[in-house]
C-alpha positions in Angstrom: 60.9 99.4 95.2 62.7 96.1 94.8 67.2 97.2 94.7 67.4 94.8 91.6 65.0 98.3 89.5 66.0 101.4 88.9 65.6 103.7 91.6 66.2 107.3 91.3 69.2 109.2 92.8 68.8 110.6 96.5 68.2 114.3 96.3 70.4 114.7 98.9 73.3 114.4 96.8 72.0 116.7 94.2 75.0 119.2 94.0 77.2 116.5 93.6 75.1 114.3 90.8 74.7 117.7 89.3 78.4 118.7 89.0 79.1 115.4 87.6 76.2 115.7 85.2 78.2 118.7 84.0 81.2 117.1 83.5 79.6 114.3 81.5 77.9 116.7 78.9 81.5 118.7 78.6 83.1 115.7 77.7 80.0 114.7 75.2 80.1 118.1 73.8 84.2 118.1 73.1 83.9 114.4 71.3 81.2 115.6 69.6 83.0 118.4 68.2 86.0 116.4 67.5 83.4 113.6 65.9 81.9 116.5 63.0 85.9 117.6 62.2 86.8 113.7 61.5 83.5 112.9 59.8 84.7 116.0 57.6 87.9 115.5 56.9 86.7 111.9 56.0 84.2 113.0 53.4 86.8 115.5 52.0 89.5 112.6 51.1 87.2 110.0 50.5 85.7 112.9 47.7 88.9 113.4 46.4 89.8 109.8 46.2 92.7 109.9 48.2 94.1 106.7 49.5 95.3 106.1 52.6 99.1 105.4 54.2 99.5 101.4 54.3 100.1 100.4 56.8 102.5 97.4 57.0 104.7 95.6 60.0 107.4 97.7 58.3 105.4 100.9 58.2 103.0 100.6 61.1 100.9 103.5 63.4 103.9 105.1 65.7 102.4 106.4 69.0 105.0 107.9 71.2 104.1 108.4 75.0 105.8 110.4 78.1 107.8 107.5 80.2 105.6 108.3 83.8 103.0 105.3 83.0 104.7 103.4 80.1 107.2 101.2 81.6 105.6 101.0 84.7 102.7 99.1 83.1 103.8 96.7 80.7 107.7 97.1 81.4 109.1 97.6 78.3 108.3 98.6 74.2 105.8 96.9 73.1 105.3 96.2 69.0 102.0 95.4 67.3 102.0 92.8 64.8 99.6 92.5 62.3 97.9 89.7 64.2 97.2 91.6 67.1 95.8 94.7 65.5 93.7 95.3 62.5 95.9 98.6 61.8 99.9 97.5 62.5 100.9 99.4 65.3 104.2 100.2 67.8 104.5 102.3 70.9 108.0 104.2 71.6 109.0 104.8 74.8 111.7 106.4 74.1 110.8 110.3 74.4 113.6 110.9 72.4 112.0 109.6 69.4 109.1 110.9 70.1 109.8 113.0 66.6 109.0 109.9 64.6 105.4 109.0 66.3 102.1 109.9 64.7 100.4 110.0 67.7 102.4 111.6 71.1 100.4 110.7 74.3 100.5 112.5 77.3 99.5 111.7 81.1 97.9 113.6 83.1 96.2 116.6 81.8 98.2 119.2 80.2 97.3 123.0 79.4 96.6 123.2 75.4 99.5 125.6 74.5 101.5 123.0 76.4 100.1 120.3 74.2 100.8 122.1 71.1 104.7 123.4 72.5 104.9 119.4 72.7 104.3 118.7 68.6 107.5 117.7 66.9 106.1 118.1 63.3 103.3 120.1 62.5 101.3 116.8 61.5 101.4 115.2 64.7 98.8 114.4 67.3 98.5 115.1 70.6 96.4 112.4 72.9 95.4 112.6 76.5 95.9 109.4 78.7 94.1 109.8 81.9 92.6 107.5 84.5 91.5 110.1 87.2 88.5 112.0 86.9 88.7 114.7 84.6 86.7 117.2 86.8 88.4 116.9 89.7 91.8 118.2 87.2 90.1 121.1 85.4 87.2 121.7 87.4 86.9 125.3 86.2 87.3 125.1 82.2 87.2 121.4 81.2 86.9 122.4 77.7 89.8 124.5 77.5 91.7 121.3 78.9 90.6 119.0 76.0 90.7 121.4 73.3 94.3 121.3 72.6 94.3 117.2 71.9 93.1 115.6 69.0 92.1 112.2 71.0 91.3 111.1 74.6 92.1 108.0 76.1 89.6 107.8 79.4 87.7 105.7 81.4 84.4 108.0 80.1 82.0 106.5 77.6 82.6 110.0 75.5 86.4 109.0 74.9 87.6 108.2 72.3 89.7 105.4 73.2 87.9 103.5 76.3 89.9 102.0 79.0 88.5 100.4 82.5 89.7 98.8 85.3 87.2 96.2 85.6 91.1 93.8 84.9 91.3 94.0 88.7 88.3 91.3 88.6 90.0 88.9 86.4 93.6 89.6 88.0 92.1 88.1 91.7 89.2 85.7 90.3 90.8 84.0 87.9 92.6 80.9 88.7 93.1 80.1 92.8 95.2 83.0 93.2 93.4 84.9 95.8 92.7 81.3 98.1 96.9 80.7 97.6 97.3 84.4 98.5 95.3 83.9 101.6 96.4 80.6 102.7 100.2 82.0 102.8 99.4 85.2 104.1 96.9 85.1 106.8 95.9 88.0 108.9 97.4 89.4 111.5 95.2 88.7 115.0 95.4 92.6 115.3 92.8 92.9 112.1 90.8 89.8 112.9 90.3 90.9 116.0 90.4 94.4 116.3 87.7 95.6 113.7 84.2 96.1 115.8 82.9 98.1 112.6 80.2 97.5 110.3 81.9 98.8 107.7 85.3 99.7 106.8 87.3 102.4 104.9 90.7 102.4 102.8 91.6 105.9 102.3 95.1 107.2 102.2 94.5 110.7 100.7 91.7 113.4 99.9 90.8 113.4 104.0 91.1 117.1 104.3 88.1 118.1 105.0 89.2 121.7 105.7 86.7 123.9 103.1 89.4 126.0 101.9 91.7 123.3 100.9 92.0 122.3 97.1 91.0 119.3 97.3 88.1 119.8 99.7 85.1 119.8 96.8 86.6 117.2 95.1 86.4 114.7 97.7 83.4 116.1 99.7 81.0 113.5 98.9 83.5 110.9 99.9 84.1 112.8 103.4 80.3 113.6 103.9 79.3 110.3 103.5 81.2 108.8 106.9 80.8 111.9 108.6 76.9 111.4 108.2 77.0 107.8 108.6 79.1 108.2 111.8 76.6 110.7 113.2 74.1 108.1 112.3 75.6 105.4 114.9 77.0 103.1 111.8 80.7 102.1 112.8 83.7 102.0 110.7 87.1 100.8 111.1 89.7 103.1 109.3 92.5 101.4 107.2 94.8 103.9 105.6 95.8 107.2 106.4 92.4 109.1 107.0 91.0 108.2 109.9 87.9 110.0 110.7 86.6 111.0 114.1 88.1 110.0 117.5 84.7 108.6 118.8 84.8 105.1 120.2 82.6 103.6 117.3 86.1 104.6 114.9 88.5 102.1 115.3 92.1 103.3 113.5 93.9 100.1 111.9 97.2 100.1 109.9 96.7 99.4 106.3 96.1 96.1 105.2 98.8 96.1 102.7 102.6 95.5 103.6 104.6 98.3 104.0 106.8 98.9 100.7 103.8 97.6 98.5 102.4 99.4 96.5 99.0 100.4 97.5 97.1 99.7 93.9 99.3 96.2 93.3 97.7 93.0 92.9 99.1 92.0 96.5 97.9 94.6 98.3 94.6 93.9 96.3 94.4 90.7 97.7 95.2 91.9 100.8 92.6 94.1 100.8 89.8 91.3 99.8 91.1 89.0 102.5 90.4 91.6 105.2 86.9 92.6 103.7 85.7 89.3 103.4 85.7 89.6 107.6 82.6 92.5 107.1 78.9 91.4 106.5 79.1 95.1 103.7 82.2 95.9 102.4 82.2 99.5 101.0 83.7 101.1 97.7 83.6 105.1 98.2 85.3 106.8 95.2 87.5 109.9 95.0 84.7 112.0 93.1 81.2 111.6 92.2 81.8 111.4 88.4 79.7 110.2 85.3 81.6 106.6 84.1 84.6 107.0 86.8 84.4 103.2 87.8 87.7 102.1 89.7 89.4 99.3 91.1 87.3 100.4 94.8 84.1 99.2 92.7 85.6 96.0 91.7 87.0 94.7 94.2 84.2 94.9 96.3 82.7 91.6 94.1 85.4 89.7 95.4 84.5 89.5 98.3 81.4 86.9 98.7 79.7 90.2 100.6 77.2 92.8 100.3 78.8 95.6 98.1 77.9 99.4 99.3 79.5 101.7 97.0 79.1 105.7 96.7 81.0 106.4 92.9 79.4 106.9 89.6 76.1 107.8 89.1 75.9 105.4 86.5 77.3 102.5 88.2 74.6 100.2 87.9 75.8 100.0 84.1 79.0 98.3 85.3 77.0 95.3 87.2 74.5 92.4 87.3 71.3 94.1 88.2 70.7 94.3 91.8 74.0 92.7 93.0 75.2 96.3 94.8 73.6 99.4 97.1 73.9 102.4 95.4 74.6 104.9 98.1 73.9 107.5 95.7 70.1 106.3 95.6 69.9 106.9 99.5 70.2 109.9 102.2 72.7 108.8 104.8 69.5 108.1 106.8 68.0 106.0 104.4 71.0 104.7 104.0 71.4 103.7 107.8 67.7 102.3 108.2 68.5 99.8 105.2 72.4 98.5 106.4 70.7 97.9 109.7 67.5 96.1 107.8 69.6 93.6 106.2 71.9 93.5 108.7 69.2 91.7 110.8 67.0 90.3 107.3 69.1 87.3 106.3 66.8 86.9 103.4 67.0 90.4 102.4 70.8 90.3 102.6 70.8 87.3 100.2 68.6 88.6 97.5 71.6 90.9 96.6 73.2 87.1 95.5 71.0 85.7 93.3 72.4 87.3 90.2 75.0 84.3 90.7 72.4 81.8 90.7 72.9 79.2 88.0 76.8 79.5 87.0 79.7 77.2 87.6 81.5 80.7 87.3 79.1 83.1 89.3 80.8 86.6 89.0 82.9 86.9 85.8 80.1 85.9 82.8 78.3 88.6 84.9 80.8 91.4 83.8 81.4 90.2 80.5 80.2 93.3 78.9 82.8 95.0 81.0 85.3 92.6 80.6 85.7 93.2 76.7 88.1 95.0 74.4 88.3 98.3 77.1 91.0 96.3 79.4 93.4 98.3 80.6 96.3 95.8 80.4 94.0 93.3 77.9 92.6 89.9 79.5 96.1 88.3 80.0 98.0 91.4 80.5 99.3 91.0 76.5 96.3 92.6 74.7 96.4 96.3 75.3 93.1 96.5 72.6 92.6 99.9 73.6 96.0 100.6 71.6 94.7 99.0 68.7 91.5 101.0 68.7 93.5 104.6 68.6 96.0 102.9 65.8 92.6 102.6 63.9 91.0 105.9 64.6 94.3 107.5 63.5 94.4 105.6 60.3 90.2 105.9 59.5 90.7 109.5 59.8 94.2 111.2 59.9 96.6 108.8 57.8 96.1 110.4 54.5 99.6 110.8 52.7 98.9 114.0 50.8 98.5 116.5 53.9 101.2 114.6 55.5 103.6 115.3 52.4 107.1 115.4 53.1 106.6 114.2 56.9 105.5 111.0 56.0 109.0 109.6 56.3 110.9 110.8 59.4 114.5 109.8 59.2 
């Protein structure tokens, strides 16, 4: 079957596909749960004729949010005006106001008697903001985790504030920032030279693969996947702090990325596509198999002008142009091997995983456009933060109602 159809998922990673396919209908179960209470409470005011709190730029949607991710994404408080959001709208990150917010966020997961411990009036809601993959935190009772929060903020199509990380695209295609980049930071000889691999991994934690460790199912499929491969003859050269076998066909680099940078910054981003470029496949291999869980690993890998191989979310081909990666997940490590090798040595084979880009001055980012929407993470220019708008608005659709508030409406 041709890579640019749907093929169906290797069997060979059934327990992992499976677990995942539980996580996914845990999460669709909780939001639909939480979906019959709104659509509830809706009918209920809307029968009584109850109008909602306006909202004004004097009187907006108050979410207050712990200070671990806050300033360390966008630096500093950030107001809503009524031009930016339909619902006005202001984030506090000041935790000691957190008594005046409507909405208190938390990140990561909390336990639900901690969530509720954390209300400062009885009328406030509780919000999860989370990035990681929610199985890998609560593995064992996923829906005890969520039930103690009225909203989620996740990367999972069940949320109910979507966020993605399909930015890091537009943060090294647009403009010539990458070119600059690697015209004033070339690489050393050592990485030019010293990778013999045909592909190459970046992983700096989750390498214990000791099966009594915590974290060894979590990150099994990752680890399985190189040992098989490995086994198989492919050769990798290790960036980062795992570095897998001592065999001869393992070469052990230093990361890519200067020391002091932080590992997920735009620099050591752009690092990390420079060095990739130097690999006929460059390979994304996430920390969990997991329903929607799409990082910065999947998208960077379209950066690089090479042949993406990438072992993630089941659902990945929802993310990108059709036929434009290799699904690992489709493949046994053998199968797997017998195709790298194919189009390692099939030039025209190898290019039909291009010809999605046919035809554009632009040939990678009208091909995301679906992704690249209103879910953004930072927003298209790093000033949008949409995703805040959207949980302004689901708080005012279905919770701003200033009879059940009462005497809390005004916090002084």
């Amino acid at each position: 079957m041709a890579h640019g159809k749907h093929q169906r998922l290797s069997s060979f990673w059934t327990q992992h596909i499976q677990r995942a396919a539980r996580a996914e209908l845990a999460l669709r179960i909780n939001k639909a749960h939480k979906d019959a209470e709104r659509g509830q409470k809706l009918k209920w005011h809307t029968f009584r004729g109850h109008d909602r709190v306006n909202r004004t730029s004097d009187n907006p949607v108050v979410i207050g949010g712990d200070s671990m991710f806050w300033p360390q994404l966008y630096g500093s408080q950030k107001d809503m005006s009524k031009e930016q959001c339909e619902v006005p709208c202001r984030w506090l990150v000041d935790a000691s106001k957190h008594r005046e917010a409507d909405i208190v966020m938390f990140h990561p997961f909390y336990d639900p008697a901690q969530a509720e411990s954390k209300r400062q009036r009885p009328d406030q809601l509780t919000a999860i903001f989370s990035m990681e993959p929610i199985f890998g935190i609560n593995a064992m009772d996923m829906d005890r985790a969520l039930s103690g929060y009225e909203i989620l903020v996740h990367v999972a199509k069940h949320s109910d504030a979507i966020i993605t990380y399909a930015d890091t695209l537009t943060d090294i295609l647009e403009g010539n920032g990458q070119e600059e980049f690697e015209a004033a930071n070339p690489l050393p000889e050592s990485f030019v030279n010293g990778s013999c691999g045909m592909l190459a991994t970046f992983i700096t934690t989750g390498c214990d693969t000791n099966p009594d460790s915590k974290t060894a199912e979590q990150y099994s499929a990752r680890n399985r996947f190189v040992r098989e491969l490995m086994a198989l003859g492919i050769t990798f050269d290790h960036y980062g702090g795992c570095k897998y076998g001592t065999e001869g066909n393992a070469a052990h680099l230093p990361p890519p990325h200067k020391e002091g940078t932080h590992y997920h910054g735009l620099e050591a981003q752009r690092r990390k596509v420079q060095l990739l470029k130097h690999y006929k496949f460059v390979l994304g291999l996430e920390n969990i198999v997991q329903v929607d869980y799409v990082t910065e690993k999947f998208y960077q890998l379209f950066a690089t002008g090479r042949v993406p191989v990438y072992l993630g979310a089941p659902n990945a081909a929802a993310y990108a142009p059709p036929g434009s990666f290799v699904n690992a997940l489709e493949y046994s490590p053998r199968q797997l091997a017998r195709l790298l090798r194919h189009l390692d040595t099939d030039e025209r084979a190898y290019e039909s995983y291009f010809g999605w880009q046919m035809g554009y001055d632009d040939p990678i980012l009208p091909h995301f456009s679906h992704i690249l929407g209103d879910n953004l993470l930072y927003g298209r220019r790093r000033d949008g933060m949409e995703w805040v708008c959207k949980l302004c608005q689901l708080y005012h659709k279905y919770y701003d109602w200033p009879k059940e508030r009462g005497s809390n409406l005004t916090v002084s």
